[in-house]
C-alpha positions, 0 to 999 in steps of 0.5 A, spaced: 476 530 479 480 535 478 488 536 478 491 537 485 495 543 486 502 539 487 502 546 492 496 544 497 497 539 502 492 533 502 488 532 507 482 526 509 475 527 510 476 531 517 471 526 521 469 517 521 466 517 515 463 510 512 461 512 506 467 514 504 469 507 503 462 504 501 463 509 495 470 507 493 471 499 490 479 501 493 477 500 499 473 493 497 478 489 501 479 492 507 471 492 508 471 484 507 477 483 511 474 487 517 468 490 515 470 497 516 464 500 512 459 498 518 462 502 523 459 508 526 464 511 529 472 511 530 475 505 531 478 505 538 484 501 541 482 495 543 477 495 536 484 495 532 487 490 536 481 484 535 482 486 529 491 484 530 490 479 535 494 475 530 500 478 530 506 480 534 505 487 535 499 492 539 496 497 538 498 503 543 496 510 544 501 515 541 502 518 547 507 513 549 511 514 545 512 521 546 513 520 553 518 515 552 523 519 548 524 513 543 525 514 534 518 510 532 521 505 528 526 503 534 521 503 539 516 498 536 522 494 535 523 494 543 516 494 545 512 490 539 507 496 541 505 500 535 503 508 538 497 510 535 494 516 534 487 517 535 482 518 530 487 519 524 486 515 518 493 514 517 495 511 523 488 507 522 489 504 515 496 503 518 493 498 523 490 495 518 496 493 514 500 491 520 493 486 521 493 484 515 501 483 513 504 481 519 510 479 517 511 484 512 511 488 517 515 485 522 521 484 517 520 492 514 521 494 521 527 490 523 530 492 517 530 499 519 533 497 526 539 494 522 540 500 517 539 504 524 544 500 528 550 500 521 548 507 519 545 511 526 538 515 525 541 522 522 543 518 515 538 515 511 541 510 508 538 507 501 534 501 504 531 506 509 528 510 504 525 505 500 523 501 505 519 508 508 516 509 499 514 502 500 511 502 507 508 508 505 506 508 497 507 500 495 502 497 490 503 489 491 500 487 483 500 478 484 501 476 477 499 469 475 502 465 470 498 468 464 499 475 466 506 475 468 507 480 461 504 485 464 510 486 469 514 488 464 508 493 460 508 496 467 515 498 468 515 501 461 508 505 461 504 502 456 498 503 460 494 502 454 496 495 453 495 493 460 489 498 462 485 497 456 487 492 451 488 486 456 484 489 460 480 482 461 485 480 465 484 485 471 481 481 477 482 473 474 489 473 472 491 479 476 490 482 483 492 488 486 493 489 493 494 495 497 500 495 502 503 502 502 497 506 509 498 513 505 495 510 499 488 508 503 489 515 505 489 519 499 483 514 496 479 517 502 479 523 497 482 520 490 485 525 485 488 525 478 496 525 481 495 519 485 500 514 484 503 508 486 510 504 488 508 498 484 511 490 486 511 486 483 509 478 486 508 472 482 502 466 485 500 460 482 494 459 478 487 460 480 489 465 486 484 471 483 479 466 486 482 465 493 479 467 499 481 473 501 484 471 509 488 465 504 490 470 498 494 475 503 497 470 509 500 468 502 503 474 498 505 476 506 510 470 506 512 472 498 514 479 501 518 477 507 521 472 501 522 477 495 524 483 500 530 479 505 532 477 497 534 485 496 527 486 491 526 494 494 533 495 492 532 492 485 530 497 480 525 493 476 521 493 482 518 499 486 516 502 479 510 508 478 503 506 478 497 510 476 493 508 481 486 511 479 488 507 473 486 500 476 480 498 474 474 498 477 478 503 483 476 509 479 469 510 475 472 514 470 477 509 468 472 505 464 472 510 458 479 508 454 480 516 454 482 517 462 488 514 460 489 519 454 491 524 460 499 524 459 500 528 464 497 522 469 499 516 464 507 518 462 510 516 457 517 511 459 523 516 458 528 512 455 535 513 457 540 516 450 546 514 452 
């Protein structure tokens, strides 16, 4: 694919597609999880909601919160009703993540009430914008014991170690785990750009192999864990992630020359002070 026009808006296939998300290994969880790949149609309310009835909140049409006047973030605070907006895969995607990291979710939303409540809702304060990037755009990358090093390879761009030389250790000793319901987005129709916030998590040994439903109630209880601890304000963490690089997420990325595109793979700019 070529690279997008920074100047063009993205915009999602205009209609329910299943085919989309059969043809694309990124969406390979949220089919196992929920079996999104055999539905026919738009998911209505009450399909989302089957699929959140293990957590706190429902899904609502949007028109409540526009006849309620409230900001979105206080108003699902107040309600625990999320305003949905109807055939839209970003508020569809966004369903699933609250489906699938309740907590997370939860404690995001309450974070933004508290900065909302200190600083008022005209100034965004530091941790406002960061729980917005990562809500949007965060990648969670669990790392065992053994590939703890690709943490560090990460932060400082060395996409050819950690894409390709360690490769291996892609999907047995690291796995990847989308968050941000932008990135689900944009993957309906990928583009050499697409990139990522990457956070990094710790899980024991053996993980790659857990069941899916066991994996993630255990990385959502590790974020409500990192993130009460400060880790969005830590620079270490939140660092960019080519996400067409992940392999298996991307066809092209099984030849080692995708990752010679500098203008996607950056180089590390070093501070010379």
């Amino acid at each position: 694919m070529q690279k997008t026009d920074v100047k063009n808006r993205f915009m999602p296939p205009l209609h329910w597609d299943a085919t989309v998300l059969n043809s694309n290994s990124i969406f390979n969880d949220l089919c196992q999880c929920f079996n999104v790949c055999q539905l026919k149609h738009w998911p209505d309310l009450n399909w989302l909601n089957q699929c959140a009835q293990h957590t706190a909140v429902t899904f609502v049409d949007n028109d409540e919160l526009s006849a309620d006047g409230r900001y979105y973030e206080e108003y699902i605070y107040a309600t625990k009703r999320v305003p949905t907006r109807r055939q839209n895969w970003h508020d569809f995607f966004g369903a699933l993540i609250w489906s699938l990291f309740p907590k997370t979710k939860s404690l995001l939303n309450k974070l933004h009430i508290n900065e909302i409540t200190e600083h008022g809702l005209k100034q965004r304060s530091k941790l406002r914008n960061k729980l917005t990037l990562f809500d949007e755009c965060g990648l969670v990358i669990c790392l065992q014991p053994s590939t703890y090093e690709h943490a560090n390879l990460l932060r400082e761009h060395q996409w050819q170690h950690s894409f390709i030389n360690k490769r291996h250790d892609w999907w047995q000793g690291i796995r990847p785990m989308i968050f941000g319901h932008a990135l689900y987005e944009m993957a309906t129709a990928p583009f050499i750009g697409l990139t990522a916030k990457a956070l990094f998590v710790e899980v024991p040994s053996g993980f790659c192999q857990w069941p899916l439903p066991q994996a993630y109630a255990y990385v959502d209880e590790q974020l409500v864990r990192q993130i009460t601890q400060g880790d969005l304000l830590n620079k270490s963490q939140l660092t960019p992630l080519p996400l067409l690089g992940v392999p298996l997420w991307y066809a092209a990325n099984q030849q080692p020359q995708f990752y010679s595109n500098q203008d996607y793979f950056r180089p590390k700019r070093h501070s010379t002070v």
